[in-house]
C-alpha positions as CSV (number, residue, x, y, z in Angstrom):
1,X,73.0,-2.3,24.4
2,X,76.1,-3.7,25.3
3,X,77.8,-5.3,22.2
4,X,79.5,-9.1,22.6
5,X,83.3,-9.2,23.1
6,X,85.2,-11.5,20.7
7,X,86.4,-14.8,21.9
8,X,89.9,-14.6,22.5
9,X,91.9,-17.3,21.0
10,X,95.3,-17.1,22.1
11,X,94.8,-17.9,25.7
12,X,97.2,-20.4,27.6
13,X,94.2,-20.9,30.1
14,X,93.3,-24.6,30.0
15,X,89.2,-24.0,29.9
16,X,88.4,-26.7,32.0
17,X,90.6,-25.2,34.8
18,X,88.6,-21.3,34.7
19,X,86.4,-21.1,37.8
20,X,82.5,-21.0,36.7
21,X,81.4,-17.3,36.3
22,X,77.9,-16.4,35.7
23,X,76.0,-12.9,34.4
24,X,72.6,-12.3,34.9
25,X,70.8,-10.8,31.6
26,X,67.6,-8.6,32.2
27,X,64.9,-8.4,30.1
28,X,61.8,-7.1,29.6
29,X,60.1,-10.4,29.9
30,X,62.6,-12.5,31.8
31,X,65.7,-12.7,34.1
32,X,68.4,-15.2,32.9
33,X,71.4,-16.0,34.5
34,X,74.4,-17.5,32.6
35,X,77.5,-19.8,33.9
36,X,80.3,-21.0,32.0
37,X,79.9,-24.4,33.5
38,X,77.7,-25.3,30.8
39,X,78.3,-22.4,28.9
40,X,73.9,-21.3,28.7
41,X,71.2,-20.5,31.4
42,X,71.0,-21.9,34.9
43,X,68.3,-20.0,35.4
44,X,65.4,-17.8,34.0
45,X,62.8,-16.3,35.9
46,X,59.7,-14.8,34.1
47,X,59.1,-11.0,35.2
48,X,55.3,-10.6,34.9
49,X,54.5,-14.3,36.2
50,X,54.8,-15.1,40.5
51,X,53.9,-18.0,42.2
52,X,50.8,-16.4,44.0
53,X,53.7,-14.1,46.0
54,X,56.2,-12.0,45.2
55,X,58.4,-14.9,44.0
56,X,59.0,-14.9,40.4
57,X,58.2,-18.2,38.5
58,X,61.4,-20.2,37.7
59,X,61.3,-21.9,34.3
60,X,64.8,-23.7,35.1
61,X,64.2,-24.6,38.7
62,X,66.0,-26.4,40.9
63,X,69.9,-27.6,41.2
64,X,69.8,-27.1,37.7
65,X,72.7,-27.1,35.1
66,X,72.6,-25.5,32.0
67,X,69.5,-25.5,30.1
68,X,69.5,-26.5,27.4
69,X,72.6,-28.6,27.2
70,X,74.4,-30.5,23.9
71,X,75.2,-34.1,24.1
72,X,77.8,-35.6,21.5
73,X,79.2,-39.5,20.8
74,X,76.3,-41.1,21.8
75,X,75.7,-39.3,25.2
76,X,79.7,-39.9,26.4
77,X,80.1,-36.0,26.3
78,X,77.8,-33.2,27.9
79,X,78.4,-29.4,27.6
80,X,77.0,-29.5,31.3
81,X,80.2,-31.3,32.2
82,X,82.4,-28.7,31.1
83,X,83.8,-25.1,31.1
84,X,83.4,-22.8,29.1
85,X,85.2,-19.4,28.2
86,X,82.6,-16.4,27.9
87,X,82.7,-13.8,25.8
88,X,81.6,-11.1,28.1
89,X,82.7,-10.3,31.7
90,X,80.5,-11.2,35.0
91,X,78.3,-9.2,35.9
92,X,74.4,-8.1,35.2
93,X,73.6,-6.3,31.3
94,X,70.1,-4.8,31.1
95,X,68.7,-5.2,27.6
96,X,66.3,-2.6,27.4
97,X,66.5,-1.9,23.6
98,X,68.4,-3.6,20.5
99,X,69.6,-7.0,21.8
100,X,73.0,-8.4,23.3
101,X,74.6,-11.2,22.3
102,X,77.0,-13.4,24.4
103,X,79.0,-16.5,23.1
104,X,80.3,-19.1,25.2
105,X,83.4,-21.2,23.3
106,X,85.0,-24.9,24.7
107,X,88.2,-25.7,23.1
108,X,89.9,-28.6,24.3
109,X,93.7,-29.2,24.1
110,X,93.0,-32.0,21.5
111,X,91.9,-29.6,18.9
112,X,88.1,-28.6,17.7
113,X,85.8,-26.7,19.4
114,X,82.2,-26.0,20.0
115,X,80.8,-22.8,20.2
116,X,77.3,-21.3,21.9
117,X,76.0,-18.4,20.5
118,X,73.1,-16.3,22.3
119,X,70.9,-13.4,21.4
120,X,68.8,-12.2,23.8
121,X,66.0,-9.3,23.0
122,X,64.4,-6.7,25.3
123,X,60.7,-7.5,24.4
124,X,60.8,-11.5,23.7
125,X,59.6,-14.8,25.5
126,X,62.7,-16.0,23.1
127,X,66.2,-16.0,22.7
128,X,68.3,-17.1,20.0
129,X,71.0,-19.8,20.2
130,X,73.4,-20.6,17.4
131,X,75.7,-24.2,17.6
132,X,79.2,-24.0,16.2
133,X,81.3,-27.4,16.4
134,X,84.4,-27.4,14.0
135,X,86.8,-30.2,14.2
136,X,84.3,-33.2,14.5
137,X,87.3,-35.6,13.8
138,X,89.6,-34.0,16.7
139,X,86.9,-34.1,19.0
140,X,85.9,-37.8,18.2
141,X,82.3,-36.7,17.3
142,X,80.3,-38.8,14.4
143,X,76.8,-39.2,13.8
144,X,74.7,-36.6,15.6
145,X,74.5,-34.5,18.3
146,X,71.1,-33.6,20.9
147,X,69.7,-30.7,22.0
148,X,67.9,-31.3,25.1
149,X,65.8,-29.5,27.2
150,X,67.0,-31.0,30.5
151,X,66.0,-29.6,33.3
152,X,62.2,-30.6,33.7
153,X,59.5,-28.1,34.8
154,X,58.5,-27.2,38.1
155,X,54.6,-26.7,39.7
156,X,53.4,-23.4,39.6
157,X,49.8,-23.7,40.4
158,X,48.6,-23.6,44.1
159,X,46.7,-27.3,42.9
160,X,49.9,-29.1,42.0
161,X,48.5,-32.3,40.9
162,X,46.6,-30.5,38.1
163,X,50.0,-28.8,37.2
164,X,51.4,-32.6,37.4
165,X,48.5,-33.9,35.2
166,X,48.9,-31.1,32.4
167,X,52.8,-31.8,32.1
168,X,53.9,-33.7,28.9
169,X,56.7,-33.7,26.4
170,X,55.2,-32.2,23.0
171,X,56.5,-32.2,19.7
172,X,55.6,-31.2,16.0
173,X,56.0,-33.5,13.2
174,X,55.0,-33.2,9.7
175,X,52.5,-30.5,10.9
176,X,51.1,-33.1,13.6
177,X,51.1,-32.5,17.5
178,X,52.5,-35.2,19.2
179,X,52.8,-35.9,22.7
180,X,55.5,-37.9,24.5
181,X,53.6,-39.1,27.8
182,X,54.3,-43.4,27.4
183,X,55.1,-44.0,31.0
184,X,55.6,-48.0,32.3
185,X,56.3,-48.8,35.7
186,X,56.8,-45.1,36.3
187,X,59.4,-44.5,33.7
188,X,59.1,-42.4,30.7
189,X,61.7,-43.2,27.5
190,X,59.8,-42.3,24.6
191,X,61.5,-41.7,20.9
192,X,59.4,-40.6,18.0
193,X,61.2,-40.8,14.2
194,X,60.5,-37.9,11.7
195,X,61.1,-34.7,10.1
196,X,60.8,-32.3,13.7
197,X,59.6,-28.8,13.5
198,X,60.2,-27.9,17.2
199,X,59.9,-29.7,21.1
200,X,59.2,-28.4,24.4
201,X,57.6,-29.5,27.7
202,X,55.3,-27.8,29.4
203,X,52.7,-27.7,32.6
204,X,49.5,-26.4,33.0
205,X,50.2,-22.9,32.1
206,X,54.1,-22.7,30.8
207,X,56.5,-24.4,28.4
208,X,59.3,-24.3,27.2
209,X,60.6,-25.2,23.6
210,X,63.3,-25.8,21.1
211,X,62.8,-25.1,17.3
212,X,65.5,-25.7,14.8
213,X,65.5,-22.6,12.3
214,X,67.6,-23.7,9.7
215,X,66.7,-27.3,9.2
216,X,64.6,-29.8,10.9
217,X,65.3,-32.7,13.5
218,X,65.6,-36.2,12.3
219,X,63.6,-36.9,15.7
220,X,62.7,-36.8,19.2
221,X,63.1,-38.2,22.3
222,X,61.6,-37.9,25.9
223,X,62.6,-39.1,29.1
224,X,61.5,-39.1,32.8
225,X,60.1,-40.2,36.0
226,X,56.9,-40.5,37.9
227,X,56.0,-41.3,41.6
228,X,53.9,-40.1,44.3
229,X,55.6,-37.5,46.3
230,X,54.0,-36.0,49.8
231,X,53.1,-32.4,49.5
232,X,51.8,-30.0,52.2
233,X,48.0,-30.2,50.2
234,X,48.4,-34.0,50.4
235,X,50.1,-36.6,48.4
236,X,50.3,-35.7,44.2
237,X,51.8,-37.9,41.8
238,X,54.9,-35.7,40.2
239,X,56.0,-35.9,36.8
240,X,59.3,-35.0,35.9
241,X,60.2,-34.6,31.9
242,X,62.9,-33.6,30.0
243,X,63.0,-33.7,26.3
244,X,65.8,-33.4,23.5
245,X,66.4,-33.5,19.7
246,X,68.4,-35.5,17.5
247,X,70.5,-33.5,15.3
248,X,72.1,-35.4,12.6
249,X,75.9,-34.5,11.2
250,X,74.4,-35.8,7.8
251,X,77.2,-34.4,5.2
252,X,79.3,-32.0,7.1
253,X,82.6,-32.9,7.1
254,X,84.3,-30.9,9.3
255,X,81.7,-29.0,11.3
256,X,78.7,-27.5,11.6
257,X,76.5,-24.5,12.5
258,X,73.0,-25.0,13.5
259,X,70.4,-22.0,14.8
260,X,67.5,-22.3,17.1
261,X,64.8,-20.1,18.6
262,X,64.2,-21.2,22.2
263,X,60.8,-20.4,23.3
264,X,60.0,-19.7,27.0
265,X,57.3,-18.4,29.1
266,X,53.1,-18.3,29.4
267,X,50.8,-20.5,27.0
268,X,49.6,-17.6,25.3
269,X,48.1,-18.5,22.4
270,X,48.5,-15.2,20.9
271,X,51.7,-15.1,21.9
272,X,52.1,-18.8,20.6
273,X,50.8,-17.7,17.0
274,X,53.5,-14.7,16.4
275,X,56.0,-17.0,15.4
276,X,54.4,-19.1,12.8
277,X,55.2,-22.9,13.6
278,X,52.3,-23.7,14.8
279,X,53.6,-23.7,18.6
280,X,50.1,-22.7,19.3
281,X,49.3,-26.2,19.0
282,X,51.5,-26.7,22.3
283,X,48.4,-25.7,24.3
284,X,46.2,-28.4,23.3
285,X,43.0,-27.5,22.2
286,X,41.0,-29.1,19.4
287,X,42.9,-32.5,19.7
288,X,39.9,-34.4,20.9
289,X,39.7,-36.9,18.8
290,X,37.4,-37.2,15.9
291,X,36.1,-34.0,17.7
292,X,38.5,-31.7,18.0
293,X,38.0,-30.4,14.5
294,X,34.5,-28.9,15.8
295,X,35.8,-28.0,19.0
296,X,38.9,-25.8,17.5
297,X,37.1,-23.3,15.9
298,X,35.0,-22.6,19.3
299,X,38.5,-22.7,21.3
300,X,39.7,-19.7,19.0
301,X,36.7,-17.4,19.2
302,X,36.6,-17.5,22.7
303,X,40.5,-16.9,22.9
304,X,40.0,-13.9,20.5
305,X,36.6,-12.5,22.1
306,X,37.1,-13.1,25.7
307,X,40.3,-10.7,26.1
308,X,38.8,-7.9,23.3
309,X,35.8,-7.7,25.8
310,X,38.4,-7.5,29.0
311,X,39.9,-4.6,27.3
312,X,36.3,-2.9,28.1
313,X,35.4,-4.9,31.1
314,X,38.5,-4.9,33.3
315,X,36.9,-8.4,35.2
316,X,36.9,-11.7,33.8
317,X,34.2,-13.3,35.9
318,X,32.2,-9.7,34.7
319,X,33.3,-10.5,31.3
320,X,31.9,-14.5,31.3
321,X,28.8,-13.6,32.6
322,X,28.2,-11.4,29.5
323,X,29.5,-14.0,27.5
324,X,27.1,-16.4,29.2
325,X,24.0,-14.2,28.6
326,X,25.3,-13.6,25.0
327,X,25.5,-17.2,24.6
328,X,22.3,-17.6,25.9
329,X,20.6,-14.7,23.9
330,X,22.2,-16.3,20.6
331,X,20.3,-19.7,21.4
332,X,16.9,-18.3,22.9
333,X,14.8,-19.3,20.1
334,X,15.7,-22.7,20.7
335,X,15.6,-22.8,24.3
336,X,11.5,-20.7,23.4
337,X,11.1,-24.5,21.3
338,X,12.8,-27.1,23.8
339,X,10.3,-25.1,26.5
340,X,7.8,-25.4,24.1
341,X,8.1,-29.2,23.2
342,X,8.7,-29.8,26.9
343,X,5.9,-28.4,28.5
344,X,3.8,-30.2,26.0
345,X,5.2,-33.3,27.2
346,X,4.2,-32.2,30.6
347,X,0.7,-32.2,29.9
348,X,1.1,-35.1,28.1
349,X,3.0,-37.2,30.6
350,X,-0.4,-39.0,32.0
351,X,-1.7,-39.8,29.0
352,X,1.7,-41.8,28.6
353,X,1.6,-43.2,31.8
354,X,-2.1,-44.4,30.9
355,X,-0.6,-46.0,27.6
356,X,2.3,-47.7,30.4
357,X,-0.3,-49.3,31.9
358,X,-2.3,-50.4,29.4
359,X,0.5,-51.6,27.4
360,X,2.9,-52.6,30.2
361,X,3.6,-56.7,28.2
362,X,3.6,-55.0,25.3
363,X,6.9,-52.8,24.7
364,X,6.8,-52.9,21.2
365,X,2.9,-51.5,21.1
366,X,3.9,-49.0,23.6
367,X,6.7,-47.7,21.8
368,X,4.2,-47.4,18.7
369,X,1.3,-46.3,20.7
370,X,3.8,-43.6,21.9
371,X,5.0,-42.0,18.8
372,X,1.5,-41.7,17.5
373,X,0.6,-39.8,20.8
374,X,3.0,-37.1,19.8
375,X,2.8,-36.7,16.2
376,X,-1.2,-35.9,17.2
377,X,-0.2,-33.1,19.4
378,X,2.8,-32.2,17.5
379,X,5.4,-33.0,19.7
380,X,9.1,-34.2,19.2
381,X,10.9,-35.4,22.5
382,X,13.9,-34.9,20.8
383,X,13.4,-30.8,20.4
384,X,14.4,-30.3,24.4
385,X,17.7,-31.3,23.0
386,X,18.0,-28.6,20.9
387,X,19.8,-25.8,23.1
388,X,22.4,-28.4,24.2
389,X,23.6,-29.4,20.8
390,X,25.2,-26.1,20.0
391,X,26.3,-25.5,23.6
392,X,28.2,-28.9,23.9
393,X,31.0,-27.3,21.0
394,X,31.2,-24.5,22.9
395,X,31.1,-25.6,26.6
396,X,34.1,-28.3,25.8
397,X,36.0,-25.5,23.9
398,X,35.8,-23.4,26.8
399,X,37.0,-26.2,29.0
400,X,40.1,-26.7,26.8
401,X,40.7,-22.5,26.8
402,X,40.5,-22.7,31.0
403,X,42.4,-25.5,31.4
404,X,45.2,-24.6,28.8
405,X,45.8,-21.4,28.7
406,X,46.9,-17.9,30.9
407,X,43.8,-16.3,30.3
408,X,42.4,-16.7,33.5
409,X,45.0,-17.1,35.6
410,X,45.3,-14.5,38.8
411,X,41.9,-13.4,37.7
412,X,40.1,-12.3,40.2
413,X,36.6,-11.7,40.2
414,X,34.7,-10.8,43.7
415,X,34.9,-11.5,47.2
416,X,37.0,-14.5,47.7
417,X,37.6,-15.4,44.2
418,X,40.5,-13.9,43.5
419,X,42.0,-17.1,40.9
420,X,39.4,-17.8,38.2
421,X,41.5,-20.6,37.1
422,X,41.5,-22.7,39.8
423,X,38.9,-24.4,41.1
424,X,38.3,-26.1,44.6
425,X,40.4,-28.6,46.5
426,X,37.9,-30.1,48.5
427,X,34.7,-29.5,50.5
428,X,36.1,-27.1,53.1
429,X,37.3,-24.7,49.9
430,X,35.7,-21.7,50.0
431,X,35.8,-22.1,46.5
432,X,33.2,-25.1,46.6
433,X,30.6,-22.1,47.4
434,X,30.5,-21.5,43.5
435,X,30.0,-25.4,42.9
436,X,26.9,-25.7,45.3
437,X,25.5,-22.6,43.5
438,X,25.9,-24.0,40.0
439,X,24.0,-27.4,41.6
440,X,20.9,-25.4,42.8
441,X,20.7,-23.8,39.8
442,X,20.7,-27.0,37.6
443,X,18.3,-28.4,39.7
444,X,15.6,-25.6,40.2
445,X,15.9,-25.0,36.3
446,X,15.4,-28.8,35.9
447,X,12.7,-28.8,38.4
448,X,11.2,-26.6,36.4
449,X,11.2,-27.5,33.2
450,X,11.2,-31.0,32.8
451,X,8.7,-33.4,32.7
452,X,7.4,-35.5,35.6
453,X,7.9,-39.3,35.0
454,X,9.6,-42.1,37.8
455,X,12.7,-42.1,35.4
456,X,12.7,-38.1,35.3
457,X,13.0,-38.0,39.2
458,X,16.0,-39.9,39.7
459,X,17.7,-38.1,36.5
460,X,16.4,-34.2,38.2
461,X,18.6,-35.2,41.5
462,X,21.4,-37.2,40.6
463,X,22.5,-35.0,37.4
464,X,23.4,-31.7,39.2
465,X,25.0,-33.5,41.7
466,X,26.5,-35.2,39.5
467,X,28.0,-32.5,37.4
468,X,28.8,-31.0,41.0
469,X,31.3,-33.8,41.2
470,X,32.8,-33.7,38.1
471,X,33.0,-29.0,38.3
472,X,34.4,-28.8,41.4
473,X,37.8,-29.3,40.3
474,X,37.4,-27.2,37.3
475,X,38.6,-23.4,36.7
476,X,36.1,-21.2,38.8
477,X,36.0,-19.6,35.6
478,X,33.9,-22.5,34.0
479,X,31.8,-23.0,37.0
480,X,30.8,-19.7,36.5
481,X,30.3,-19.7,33.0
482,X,27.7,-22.9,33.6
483,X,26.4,-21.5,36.6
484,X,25.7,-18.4,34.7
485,X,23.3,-20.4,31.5
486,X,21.4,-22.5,34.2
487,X,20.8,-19.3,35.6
488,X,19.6,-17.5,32.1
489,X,17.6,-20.4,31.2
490,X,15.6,-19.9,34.8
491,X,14.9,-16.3,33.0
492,X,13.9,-18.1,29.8
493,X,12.0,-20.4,31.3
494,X,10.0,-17.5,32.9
495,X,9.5,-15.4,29.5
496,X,8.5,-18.3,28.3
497,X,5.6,-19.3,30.6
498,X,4.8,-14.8,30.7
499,X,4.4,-15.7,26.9
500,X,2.4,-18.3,27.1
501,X,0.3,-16.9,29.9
502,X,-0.7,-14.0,27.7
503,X,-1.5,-16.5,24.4
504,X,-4.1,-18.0,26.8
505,X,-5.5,-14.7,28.3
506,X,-6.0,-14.0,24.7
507,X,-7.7,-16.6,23.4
């Protein structure tokens, strides 16, 4: 480990006359480069994550200046603006074990100073940055300062405008998730008052975020810009979002030290979880609402099952296809009922249609005439429902694990689908081949078990297709997942009618 210099402070340098220097930090998790203009990162690539290629992704991308960057006096003076003097030389440190620290230090003729303290670790998606400002009075500051996250996030998805649609400001207050997404006329400036555990943006599978360590913000504040921009795929709508802190002088007189953890890299919600601050709530899931209660619960199992079975299975699409026949083992008895209570309604279906007819001006005697059809076979309409209910928890809890988080993405599974978590772009995507699968299987297991009536008809057609439409966009990870139940309830269906088959042999 290379250990940090001290700053020297009896230079006759001016500091906003040194020429910029950077030093590029490696990690085990990341690659950050450092310039004193700024004094912090300009960039910071993450080592296990590319962009399909063998381009690492770049969390500060772009013409960037140094993220994150202090504002003081109302936004009159940036850190980006200025100089700094570095307490280590140019050049590249490798921190393999221990950690190395680097300070950055502005000192203005004036008097004051403010000092940037980093702590970088060998195995971390975080560093450590610590904010020294002595001589508020000689360096006209007053009120509070900001902490801002100002370089927004990039696309790193090969379907940017789902990358574009997942990207938001996020923030916790008072143990609440809130999100920072108000845009008018394509403009976002969005402030939210309140004790503030941490902030961050993020896209569809990364984020970046600022927690205060030794006291809270006294708010936060997003800002940014959205418009349709012409892409290679077609034309997306971008988002562009930075978002900052409000750091309050309060009762310091003359200065002030303030420490932060700056998280960056994957939405891992394991990952998320180690640092107890709830920043696992940055990925989203179980904030349905009234809903998301239920759904949270589901969200977690899965996120905790799916990878233990990986660990055995080395294939994710292998692995949700178990899943999908342990689901569907788990809610056979019900499926053996809704079969059951179905097939009865089959045989029963002309007799209805008799009562239609008979009672055709007469809705309310038809309704009555019904209900005492059923109860004298024993049937409840309602029972088909039954296998649904306790899949609907699950099946949106599995859409907010694929759509949120890194667990699927790169996947590959067989043949051409090498990316569970992206589904198709259109009709001529050879990914669309899992969509029209999932359709046909929907309909023949519909065809088969549901009952024959006019209204029936139109439902068997248009809801596969239907669903078709709304999957094709999803993670082929999901599409597999349903594709895999329509297909296991085809196999119920067909134990079912063995079963019954034999009960009629036998009597």
């Amino acid at each position: 480990m290379a250990a940090a210099e001290a700053i020297p402070t009896d230079s006759a340098e001016i500091v906003e006359e040194i020429v910029p220097d950077t030093m590029v930090i490696v990690t085990g998790k990341y690659t950050v480069t450092l310039s004193s203009l700024g004094g912090g990162p300009v960039s910071m690539l993450l080592n296990e994550y590319d962009y399909r290629n063998e381009n690492k992704i770049e969390m500060i991308p772009g013409d960037a200046s140094a993220t994150p960057e202090l504002m003081f006096a109302g936004g009159q003076f940036s850190t980006s603006a200025v100089n700094f003097e570095a307490s280590l030389r140019p050049g590249r440190y490798d921190v393999t074990s221990g950690h190395l620290d680097v300070a950055y230090a502005y000192r203005p003729e004036a008097g004051g100073e403010i000092i940037k303290r980093f702590r970088f670790y060998p195995d971390s998606y975080h560093y450590d940055l610590i904010v020294e400002v002595n001589g508020l009075e000689e360096l006209g500051f007053d009120r509070q300062y900001n902490l801002i996250w100002n370089t927004p996030l990039g696309v790193t998805e090969p379907q940017p405008e789902m990358d574009y649609e997942a990207m938001e400001a996020v923030a916790m207050q008072s143990g609440s998730r809130e999100t920072l997404d108000d845009f008018e006329d394509g403009k976002l400036d969005q402030a939210l008052s309140g004790n503030t555990s941490w902030a961050g943006v993020r896209n569809k599978y990364f984020a970046s975020v600022m927690i205060p360590t030794n006291r809270a913000a006294q708010s936060v504040f997003a800002k940014g810009l959205k418009g349709k921009v012409t892409l290679p795929s077609g034309e997306v709508e971008q988002r562009l979002i930075t978002v900052g802190l409000d750091m309050p002088f309060a009762a310091l007189a003359a200065g002030l030290v303030d420490s932060f953890t700056v998280f960056v890299g994957p939405l891992d919600y394991n990952v998320l979880s180690e640092y107890k601050a709830g920043l696992e709530d940055m990925l989203g899931i179980g904030t349905t609402p009234y809903v998301g209660w239920i759904i949270k619960p589901f969200a977690i199992a899965v996120i905790w099952l799916l990878p233990k079975m990986h660990s055995v299975i080395p294939n994710y699409g292998l692995v949700i296809i178990l899943f999908a026949l342990l689901v569907k083992l788990i809610t056979m008895p019900l499926s053996m009922k809704s079969f059951k209570s179905m097939n009865a309604m089959k045989e029963l279906q002309p007799k209805i249609e008799e009562l239609k007819k008979r009672y055709k001006k007469n809705p309310q005697a038809l309704n009555q005439e019904t209900m005492k059809l059923y109860k004298a076979h024993g049937v409840n309409p309602l029972s088909g429902c039954l296998p649904i209910l306790p899949q609907m928890p699950l099946f949106f809890a599995l859409f907010s694990v694929f759509r949120s988080t890194i667990l699927l993405r790169d996947a590959p599974f067989v043949w051409f689908i090498s990316d569970l978590s992206r589904g198709a772009t259109g009709l001529t995507d050879p990914y669309i081949v899992l969509v029209v699968i999932m359709v046909a299987a929907q309909f023949i297991s519909q065809k088969l078990t549901m009952a024959t009536s006019q209204q029936n008809k139109a439902f068997l057609y248009i809801m596969p297709l239907f669903m078709g439409f709304i999957f094709y966009r999803f993670a082929a990870g999901l599409v597999l997942y349903w594709t895999c139940f329509s297909v296991f309830s085809l196999i119920d269906y067909f134990a079912f009618k063995r079963k019954k088959n034999a009960e009629v042999m036998a009597a």
